[in-house]
Short mmCIF file of the C-alpha atoms (twelve columns), coordinates in Angstrom:
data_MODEL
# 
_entry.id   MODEL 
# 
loop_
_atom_site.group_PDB 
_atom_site.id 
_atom_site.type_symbol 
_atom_site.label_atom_id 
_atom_site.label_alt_id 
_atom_site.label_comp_id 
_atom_site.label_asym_id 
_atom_site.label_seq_id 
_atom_site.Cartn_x 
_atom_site.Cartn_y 
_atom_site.Cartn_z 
_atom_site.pdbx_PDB_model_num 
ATOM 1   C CA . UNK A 1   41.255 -135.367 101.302 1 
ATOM 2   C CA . UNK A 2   40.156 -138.718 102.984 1 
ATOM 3   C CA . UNK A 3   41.962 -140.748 100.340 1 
ATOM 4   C CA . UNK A 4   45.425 -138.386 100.935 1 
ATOM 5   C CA . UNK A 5   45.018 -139.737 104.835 1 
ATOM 6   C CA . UNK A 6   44.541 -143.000 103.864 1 
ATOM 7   C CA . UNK A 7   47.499 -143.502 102.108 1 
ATOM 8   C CA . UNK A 8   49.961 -141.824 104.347 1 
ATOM 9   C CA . UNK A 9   48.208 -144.161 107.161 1 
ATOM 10  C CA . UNK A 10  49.587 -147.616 104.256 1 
ATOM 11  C CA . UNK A 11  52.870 -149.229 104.640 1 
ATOM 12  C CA . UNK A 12  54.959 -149.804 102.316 1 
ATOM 13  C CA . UNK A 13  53.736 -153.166 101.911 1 
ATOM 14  C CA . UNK A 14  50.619 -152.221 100.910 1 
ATOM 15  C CA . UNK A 15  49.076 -152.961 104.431 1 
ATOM 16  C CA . UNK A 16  47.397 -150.169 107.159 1 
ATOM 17  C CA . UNK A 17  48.918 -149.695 110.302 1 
ATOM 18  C CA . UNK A 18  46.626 -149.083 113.194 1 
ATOM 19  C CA . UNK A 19  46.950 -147.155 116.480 1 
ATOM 20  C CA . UNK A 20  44.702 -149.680 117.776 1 
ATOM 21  C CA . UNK A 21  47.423 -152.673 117.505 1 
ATOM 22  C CA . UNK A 22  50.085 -150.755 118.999 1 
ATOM 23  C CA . UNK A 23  48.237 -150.300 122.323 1 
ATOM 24  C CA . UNK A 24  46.804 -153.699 122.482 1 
ATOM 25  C CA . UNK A 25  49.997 -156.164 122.507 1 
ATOM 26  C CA . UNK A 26  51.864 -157.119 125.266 1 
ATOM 27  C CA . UNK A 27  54.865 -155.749 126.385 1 
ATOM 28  C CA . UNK A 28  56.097 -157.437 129.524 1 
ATOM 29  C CA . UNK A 29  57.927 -155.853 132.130 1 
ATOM 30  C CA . UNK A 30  61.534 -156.788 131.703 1 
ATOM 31  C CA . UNK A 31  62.894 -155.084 135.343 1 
ATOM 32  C CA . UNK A 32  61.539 -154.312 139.092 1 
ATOM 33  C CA . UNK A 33  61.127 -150.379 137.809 1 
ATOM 34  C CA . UNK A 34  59.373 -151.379 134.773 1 
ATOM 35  C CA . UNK A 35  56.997 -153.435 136.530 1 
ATOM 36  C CA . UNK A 36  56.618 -151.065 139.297 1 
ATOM 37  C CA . UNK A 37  55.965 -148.629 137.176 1 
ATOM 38  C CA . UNK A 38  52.609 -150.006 136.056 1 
ATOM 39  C CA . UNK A 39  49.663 -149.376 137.107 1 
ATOM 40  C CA . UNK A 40  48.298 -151.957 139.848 1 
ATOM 41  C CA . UNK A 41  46.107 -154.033 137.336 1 
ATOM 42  C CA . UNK A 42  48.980 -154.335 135.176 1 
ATOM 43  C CA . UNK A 43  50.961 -155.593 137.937 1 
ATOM 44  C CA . UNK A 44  48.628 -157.842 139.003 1 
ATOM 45  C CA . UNK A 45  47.638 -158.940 135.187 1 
ATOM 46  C CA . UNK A 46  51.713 -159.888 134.624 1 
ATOM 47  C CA . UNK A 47  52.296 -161.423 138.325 1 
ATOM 48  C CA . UNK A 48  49.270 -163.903 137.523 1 
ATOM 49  C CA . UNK A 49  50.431 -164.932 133.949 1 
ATOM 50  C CA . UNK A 50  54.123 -166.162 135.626 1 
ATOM 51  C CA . UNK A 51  52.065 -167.839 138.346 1 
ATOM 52  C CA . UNK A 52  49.615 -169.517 135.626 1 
ATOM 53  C CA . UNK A 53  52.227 -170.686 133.738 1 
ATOM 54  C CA . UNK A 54  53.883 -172.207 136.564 1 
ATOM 55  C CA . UNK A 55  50.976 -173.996 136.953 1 
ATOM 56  C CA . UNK A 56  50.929 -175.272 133.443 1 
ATOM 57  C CA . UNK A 57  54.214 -176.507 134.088 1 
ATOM 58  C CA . UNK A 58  53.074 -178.676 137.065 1 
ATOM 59  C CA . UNK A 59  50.397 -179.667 134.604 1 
ATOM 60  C CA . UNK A 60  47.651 -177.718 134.679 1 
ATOM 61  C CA . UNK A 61  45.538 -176.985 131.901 1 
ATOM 62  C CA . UNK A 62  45.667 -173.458 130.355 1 
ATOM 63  C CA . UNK A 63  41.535 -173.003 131.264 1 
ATOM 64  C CA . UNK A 64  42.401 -174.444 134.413 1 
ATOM 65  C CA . UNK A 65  45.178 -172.459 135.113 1 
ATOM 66  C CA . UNK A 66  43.046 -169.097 133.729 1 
ATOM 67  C CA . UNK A 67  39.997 -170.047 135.890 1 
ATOM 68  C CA . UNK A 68  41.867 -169.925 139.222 1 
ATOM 69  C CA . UNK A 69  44.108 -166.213 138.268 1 
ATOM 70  C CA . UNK A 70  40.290 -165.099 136.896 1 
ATOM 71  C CA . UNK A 71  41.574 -164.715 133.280 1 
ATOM 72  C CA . UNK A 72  41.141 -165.205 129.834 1 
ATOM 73  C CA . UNK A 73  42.650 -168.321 128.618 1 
ATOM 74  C CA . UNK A 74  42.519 -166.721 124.978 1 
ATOM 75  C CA . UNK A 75  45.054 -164.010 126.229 1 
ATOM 76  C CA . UNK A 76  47.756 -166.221 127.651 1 
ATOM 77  C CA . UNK A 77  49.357 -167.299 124.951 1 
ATOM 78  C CA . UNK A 78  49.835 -164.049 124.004 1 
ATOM 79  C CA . UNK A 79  51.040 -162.795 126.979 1 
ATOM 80  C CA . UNK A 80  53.574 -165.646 127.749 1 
ATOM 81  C CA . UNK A 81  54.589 -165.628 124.672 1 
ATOM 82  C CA . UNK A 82  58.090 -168.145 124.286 1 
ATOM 83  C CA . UNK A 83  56.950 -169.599 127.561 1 
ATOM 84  C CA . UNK A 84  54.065 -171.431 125.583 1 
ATOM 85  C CA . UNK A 85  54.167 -173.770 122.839 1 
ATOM 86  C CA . UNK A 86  51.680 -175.137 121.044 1 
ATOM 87  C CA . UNK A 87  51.493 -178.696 120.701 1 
ATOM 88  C CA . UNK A 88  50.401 -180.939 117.427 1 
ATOM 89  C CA . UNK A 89  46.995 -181.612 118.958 1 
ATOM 90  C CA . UNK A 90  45.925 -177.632 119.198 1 
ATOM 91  C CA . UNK A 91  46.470 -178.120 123.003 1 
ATOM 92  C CA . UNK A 92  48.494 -175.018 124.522 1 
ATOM 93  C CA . UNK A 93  51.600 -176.452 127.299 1 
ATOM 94  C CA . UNK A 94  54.140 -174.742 129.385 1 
ATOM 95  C CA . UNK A 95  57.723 -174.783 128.308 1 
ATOM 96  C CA . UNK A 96  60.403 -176.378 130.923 1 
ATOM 97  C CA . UNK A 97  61.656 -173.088 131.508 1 
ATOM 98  C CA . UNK A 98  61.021 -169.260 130.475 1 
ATOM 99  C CA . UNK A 99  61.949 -165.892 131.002 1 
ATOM 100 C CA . UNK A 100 59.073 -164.001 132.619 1 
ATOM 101 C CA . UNK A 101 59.722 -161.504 135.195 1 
ATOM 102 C CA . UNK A 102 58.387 -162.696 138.428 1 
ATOM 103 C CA . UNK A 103 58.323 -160.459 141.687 1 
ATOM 104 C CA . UNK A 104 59.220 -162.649 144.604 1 
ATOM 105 C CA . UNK A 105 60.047 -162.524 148.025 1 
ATOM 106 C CA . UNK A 106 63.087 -163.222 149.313 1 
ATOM 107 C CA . UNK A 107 64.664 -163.559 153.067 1 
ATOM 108 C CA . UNK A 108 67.656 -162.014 153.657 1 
ATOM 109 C CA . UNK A 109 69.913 -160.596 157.420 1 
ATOM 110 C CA . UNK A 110 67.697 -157.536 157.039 1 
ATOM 111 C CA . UNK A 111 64.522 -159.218 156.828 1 
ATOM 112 C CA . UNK A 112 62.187 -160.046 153.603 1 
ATOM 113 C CA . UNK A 113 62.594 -157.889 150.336 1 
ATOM 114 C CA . UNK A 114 60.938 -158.245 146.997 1 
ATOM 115 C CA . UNK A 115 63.412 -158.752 143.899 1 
ATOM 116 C CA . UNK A 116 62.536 -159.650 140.693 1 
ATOM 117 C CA . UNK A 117 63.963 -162.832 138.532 1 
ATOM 118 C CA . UNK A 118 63.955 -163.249 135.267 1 
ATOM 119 C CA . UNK A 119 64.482 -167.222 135.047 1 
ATOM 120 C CA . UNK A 120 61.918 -170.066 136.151 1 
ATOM 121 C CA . UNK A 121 64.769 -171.696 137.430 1 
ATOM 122 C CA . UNK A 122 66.025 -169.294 139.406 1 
ATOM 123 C CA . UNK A 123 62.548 -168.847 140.743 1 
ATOM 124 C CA . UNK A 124 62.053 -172.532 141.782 1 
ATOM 125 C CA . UNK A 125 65.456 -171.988 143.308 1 
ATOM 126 C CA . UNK A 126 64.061 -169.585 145.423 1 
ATOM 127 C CA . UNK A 127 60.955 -171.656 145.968 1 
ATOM 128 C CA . UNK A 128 62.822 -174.727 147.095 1 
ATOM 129 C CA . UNK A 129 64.711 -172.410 149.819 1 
ATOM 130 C CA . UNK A 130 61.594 -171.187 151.106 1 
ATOM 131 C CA . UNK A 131 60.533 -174.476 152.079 1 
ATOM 132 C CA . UNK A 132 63.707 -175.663 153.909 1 
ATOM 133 C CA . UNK A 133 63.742 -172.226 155.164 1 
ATOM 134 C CA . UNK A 134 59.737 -173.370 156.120 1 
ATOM 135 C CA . UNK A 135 60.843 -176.395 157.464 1 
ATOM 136 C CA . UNK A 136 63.358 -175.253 159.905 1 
ATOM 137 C CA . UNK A 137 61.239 -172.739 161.382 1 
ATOM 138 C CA . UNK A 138 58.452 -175.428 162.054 1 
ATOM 139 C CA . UNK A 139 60.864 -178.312 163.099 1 
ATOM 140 C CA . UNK A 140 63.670 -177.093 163.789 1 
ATOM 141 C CA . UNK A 141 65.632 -179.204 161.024 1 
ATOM 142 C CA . UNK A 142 68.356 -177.703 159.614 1 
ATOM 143 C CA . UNK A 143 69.150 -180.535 157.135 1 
ATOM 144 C CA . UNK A 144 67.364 -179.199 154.044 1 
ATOM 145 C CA . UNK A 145 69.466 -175.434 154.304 1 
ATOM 146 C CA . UNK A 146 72.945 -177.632 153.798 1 
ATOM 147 C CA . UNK A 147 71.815 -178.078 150.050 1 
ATOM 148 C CA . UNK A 148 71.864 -173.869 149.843 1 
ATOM 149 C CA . UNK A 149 74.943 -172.879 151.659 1 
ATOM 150 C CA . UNK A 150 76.889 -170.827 149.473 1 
ATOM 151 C CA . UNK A 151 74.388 -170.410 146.800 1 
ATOM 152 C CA . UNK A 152 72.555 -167.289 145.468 1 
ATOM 153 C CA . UNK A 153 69.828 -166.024 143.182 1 
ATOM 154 C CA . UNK A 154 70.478 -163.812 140.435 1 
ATOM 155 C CA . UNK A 155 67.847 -160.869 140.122 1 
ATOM 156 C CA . UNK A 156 66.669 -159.194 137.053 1 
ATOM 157 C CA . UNK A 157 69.187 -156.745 137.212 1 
ATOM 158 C CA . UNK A 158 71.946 -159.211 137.097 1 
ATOM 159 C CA . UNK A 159 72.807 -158.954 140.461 1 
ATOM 160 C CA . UNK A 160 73.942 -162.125 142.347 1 
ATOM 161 C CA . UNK A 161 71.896 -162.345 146.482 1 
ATOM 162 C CA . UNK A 162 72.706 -164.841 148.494 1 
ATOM 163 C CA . UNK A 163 70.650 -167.480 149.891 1 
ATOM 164 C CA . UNK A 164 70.078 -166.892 153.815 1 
ATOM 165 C CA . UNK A 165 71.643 -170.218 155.324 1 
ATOM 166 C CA . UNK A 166 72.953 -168.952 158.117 1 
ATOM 167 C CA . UNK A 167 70.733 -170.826 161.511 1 
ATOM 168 C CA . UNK A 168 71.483 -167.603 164.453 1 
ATOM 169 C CA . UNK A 169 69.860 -165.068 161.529 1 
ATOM 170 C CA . UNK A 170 67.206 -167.285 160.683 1 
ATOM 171 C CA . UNK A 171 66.114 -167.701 164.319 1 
ATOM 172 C CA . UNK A 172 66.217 -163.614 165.053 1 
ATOM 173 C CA . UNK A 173 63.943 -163.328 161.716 1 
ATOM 174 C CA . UNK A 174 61.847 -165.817 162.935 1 
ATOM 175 C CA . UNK A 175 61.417 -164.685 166.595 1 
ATOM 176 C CA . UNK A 176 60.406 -161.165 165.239 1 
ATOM 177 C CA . UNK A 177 57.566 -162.588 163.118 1 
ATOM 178 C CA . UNK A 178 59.221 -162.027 159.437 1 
ATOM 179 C CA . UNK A 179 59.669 -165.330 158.274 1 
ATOM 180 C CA . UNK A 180 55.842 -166.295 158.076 1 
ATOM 181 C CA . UNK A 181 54.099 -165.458 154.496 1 
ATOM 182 C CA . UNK A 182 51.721 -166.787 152.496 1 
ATOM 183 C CA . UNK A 183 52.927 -167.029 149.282 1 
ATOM 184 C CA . UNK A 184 56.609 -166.936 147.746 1 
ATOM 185 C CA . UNK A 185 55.076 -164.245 145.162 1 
ATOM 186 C CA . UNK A 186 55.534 -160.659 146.059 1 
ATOM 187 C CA . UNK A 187 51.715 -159.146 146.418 1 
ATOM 188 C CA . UNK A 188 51.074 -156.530 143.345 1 
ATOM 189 C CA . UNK A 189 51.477 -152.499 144.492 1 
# 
């Protein structure tokens, strides 16, 4: 009887498949639901690998990057997957650009919402607008929004938002509190 289960358990190839290996690789979230849908750990476990290997990419280490998102340097690879490449030496770098999901915050007429992007560019888009946006709340200098009038972020979903440029909206947003944050990333559930 035992043998009869192990060989319906063998592949064709000769090799077992395991339960086990199914539940223990990665499967990033690919859309706002998807990642919503997980539980908070998870969210906070795939938020923190698109952060760490934006810090790679600013050139971080990997155990660098692990020890200040409190993970395990072992699983990033892993989890990043073609956002990593491994380099002659053994050493483990950042690609220019990826496709992880990251959950960001973005400013729009109606105040702050969360979308998610799918492209590191699009992200340091985003990034790069917050900090003009930044700078003309602090000083008043509307010189770094020129560079974003007329331009947009895509979203995960494909859908094209447009970057807040306008001076009057920013002003209202700012007087009623909603354009000061601490991070560009989108806090986890």
């Amino acid at each position: 009887m035992k043998r009869q289960r192990k060989r319906a358990r063998r592949k064709t190839d000769g090799k077992r498949s395991s339960i086990r290996s199914a539940q223990s690789r990665f499967v990033p979230p690919r859309t706002l639901e998807e990642f919503f849908a997980m539980p908070e750990r998870n969210q906070e476990f795939w938020s923190n690998v698109g952060q760490m290997v934006t810090e790679m990419r600013a050139g971080t280490s990997r155990r660098q990057a692990a020890r200040k998102f409190d993970l395990d340097p072992q699983r990033l690879p892993k989890a990043a997957g073609s956002a990593m490449r491994k380099l002659r030496n053994g050493r483990w770098v950042a690609r220019p650009h990826d496709r992880l999901l990251r959950v960001l915050v973005i400013v729009t007429r109606k105040g702050r919402r969360e979308i998610g992007v799918r492209d590191s560019r699009q992200a340091s888009l985003l990034g790069r607008h917050w900090t003009a946006v930044e700078r003309y709340r602090d000083t008043g200098d509307a010189s770094a929004l020129r560079e974003f009038r007329g331009k947009h972020i895509i979203d995960a979903s494909g859908k094209r938002v447009r970057l807040l440029t306008d001076r009057r909206a920013l002003d209202r947003l700012g007087s009623a509190g909603v354009l000061s944050f601490e991070t560009l990333y989108a806090k986890a559930a």
